[in-house]
C-alpha positions as CSV (number, residue, x, y, z in Angstrom):
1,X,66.8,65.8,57.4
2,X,65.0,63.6,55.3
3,X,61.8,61.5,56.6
4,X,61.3,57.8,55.6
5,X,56.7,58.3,55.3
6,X,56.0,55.1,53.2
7,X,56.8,51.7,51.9
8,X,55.3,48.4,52.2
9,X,55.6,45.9,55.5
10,X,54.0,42.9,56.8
11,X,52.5,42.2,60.1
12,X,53.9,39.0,62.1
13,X,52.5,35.9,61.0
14,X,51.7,35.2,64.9
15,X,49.1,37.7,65.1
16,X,50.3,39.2,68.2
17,X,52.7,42.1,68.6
18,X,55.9,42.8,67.2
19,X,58.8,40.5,69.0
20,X,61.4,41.3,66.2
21,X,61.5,43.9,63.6
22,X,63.5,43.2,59.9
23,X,64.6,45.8,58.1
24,X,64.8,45.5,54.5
25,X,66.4,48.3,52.5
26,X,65.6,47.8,49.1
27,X,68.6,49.0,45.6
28,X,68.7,52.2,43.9
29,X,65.8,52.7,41.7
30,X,63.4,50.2,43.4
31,X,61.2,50.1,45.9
32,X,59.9,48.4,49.2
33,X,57.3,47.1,47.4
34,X,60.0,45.1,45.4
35,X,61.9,43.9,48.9
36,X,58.9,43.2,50.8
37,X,58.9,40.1,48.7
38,X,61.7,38.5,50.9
39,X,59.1,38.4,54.0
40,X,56.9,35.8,53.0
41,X,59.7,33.4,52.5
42,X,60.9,34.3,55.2
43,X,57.9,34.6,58.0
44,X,57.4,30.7,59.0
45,X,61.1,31.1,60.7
46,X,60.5,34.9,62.0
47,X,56.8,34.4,63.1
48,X,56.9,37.0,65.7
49,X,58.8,39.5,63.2
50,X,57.6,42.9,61.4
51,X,58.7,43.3,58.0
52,X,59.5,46.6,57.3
53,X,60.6,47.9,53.9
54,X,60.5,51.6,53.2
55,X,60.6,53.9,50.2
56,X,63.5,55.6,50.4
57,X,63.2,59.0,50.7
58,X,64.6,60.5,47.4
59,X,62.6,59.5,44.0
60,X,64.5,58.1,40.8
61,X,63.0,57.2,37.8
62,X,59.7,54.9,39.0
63,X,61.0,54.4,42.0
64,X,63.5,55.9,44.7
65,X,66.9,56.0,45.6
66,X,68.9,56.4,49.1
67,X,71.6,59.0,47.4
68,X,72.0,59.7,43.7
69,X,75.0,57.4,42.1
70,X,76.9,60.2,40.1
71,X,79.9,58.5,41.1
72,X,81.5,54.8,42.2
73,X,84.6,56.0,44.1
74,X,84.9,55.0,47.3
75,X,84.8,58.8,48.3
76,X,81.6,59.3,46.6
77,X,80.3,56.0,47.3
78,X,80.9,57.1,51.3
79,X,79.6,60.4,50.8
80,X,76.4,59.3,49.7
81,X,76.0,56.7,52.4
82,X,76.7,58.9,55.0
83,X,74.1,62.0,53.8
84,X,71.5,58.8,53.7
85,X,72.4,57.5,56.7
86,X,70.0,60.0,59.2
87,X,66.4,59.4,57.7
88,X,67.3,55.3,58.6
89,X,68.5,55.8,61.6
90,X,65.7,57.8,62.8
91,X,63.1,55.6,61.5
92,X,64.9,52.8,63.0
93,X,64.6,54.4,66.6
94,X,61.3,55.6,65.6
95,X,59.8,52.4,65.1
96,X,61.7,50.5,68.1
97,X,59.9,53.2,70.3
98,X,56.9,52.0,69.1
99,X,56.9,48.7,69.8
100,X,59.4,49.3,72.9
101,X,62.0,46.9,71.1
102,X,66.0,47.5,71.4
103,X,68.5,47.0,68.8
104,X,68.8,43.6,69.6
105,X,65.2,42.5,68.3
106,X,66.5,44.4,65.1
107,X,68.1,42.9,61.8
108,X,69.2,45.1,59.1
109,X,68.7,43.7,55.5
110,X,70.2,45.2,52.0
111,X,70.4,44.5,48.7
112,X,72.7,46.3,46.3
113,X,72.7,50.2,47.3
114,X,70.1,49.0,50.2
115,X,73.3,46.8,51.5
116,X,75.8,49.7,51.6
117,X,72.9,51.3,53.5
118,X,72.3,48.7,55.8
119,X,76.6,47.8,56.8
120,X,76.2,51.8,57.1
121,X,73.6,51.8,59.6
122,X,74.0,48.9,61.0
123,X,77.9,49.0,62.5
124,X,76.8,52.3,63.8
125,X,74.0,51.9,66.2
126,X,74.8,52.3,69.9
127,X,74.4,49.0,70.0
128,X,74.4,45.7,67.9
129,X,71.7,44.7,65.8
130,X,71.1,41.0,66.0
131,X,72.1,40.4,62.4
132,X,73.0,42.5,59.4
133,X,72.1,40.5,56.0
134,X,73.6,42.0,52.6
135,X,72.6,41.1,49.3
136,X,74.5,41.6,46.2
137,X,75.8,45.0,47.7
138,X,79.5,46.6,48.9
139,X,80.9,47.9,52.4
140,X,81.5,51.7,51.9
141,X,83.1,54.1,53.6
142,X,85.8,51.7,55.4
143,X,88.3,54.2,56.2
144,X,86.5,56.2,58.0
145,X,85.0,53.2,59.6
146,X,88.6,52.2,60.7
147,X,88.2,55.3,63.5
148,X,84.3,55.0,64.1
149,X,83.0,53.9,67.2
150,X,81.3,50.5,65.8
151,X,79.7,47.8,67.3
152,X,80.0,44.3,65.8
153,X,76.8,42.0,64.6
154,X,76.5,38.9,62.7
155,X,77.2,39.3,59.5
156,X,76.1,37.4,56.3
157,X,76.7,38.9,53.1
158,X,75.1,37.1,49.3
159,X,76.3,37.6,46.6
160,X,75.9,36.6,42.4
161,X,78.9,35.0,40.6
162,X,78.0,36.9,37.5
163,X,77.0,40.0,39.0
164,X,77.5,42.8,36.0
165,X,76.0,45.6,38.6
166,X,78.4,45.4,41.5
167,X,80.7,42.5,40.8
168,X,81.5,39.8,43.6
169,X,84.9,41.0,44.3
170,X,82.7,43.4,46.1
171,X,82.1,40.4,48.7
172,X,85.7,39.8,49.3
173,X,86.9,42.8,49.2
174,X,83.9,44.0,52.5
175,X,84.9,40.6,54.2
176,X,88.7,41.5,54.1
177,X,87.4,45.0,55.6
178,X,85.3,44.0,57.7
179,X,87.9,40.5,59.2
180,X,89.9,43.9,60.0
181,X,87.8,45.5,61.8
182,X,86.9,42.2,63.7
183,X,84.0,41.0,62.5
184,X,84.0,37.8,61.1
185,X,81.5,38.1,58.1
186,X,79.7,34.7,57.0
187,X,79.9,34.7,53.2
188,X,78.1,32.8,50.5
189,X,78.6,33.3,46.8
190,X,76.1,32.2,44.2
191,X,77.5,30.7,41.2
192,X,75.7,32.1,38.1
193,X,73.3,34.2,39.5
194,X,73.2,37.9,38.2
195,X,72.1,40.9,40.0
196,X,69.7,38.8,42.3
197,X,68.7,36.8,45.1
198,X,68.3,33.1,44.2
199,X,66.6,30.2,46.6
200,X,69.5,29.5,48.7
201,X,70.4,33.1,49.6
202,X,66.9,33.7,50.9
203,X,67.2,30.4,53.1
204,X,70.7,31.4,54.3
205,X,69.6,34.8,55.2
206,X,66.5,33.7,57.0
207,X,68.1,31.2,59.2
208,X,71.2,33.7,59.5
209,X,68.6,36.3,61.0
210,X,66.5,33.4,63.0
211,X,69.8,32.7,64.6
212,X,71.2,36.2,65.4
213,X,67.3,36.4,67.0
214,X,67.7,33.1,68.8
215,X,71.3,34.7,70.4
């Protein structure tokens, strides 16, 4: 398996240990460096939280990739997430240990392949994260999910009206998916925005994540 080594995080704005840990997963071709950005918009609500935002573990281009996209079909599209899915999953655990945190001090956040990543992980663990937050991303591999053992946290997913990466039918489409599988995702769509997070999807997500903490 794969090993997530690197990436970028910051330390809780507290000073004191790790209460919280947020998971930021960053799109295909980025980096953590790029998603580490969210944290300081988001640490006056989180203060006890780490920000963690790895490199994932495959490079692309200048940056790195969780899976290669050689194809959109949902077959391919679940194929890919579910190769990816070990290296998370074990750093996850691995940094819970550390700081002797459970899954419910964890939220999950994604933006565009990072979100397929992060629904991936996140309705998988043993048990539920405290919130799942996807940006500008797609729910993959939902038949199999249909026979999965899942568990069932908060779920917020952002999205871009003008999205020419991953349209925002995307959004519907994972909230139908999801509403079937019984989990009642909170959606907000952005009207205009591209490929991107604007203002009010990095307030929604922070309170989202400040309340699945608070729960």
């Amino acid at each position: 398996m794969t090993k997530i080594v690197n990436g970028a995080s910051l330390q809780p704005l507290s000073g004191g240990p790790p209460k919280q840990i947020v998971l930021l997963l960053h799109g295909y071709g980025s980096n953590g460096a790029d998603l580490i950005s969210l944290a300081p918009h988001w640490r006056q609500s989180l203060p006890d939280a780490l920000f963690l935002a790895p490199n994932a573990p495959q490079r692309s281009g200048g940056g790195y990739q969780w899976w290669p996209l050689h194809g959109f079909t949902p077959v391919a599209l679940a194929a890919g997430a579910t190769q990816a899915a070990p290296a998370i999953e074990a750093f996850v655990d691995r940094k819970l240990a550390q700081y002797g945190l459970s899954d419910a001090d964890l939220a999950i956040i994604g933006f565009s392949q990072g979100t397929m990543m992060a629904l991936h992980v996140g309705l998988r663990r043993t048990s539920a994260p405290a919130a799942i937050v996807g940006y500008s991303g797609m729910l993959v591999g939902t038949a199999e999910l249909a026979h999965a053992a899942i568990v069932k946290p908060p779920v917020l997913l952002v999205h871009g009206s003008a999205d020419p990466i991953v349209p925002v039918a995307a959004l519907h489409v994972a909230k139908a998916d999801l509403a079937r599988l019984g989990i009642e995702a909170e959606t907000h769509v952005s009207t205009g925005l591209g490929h991107s997070v604007d203002p009010v999807g990095l307030r929604l997500g922070a309170e989202f994540v400040a309340k699945g903490f608070d729960a």
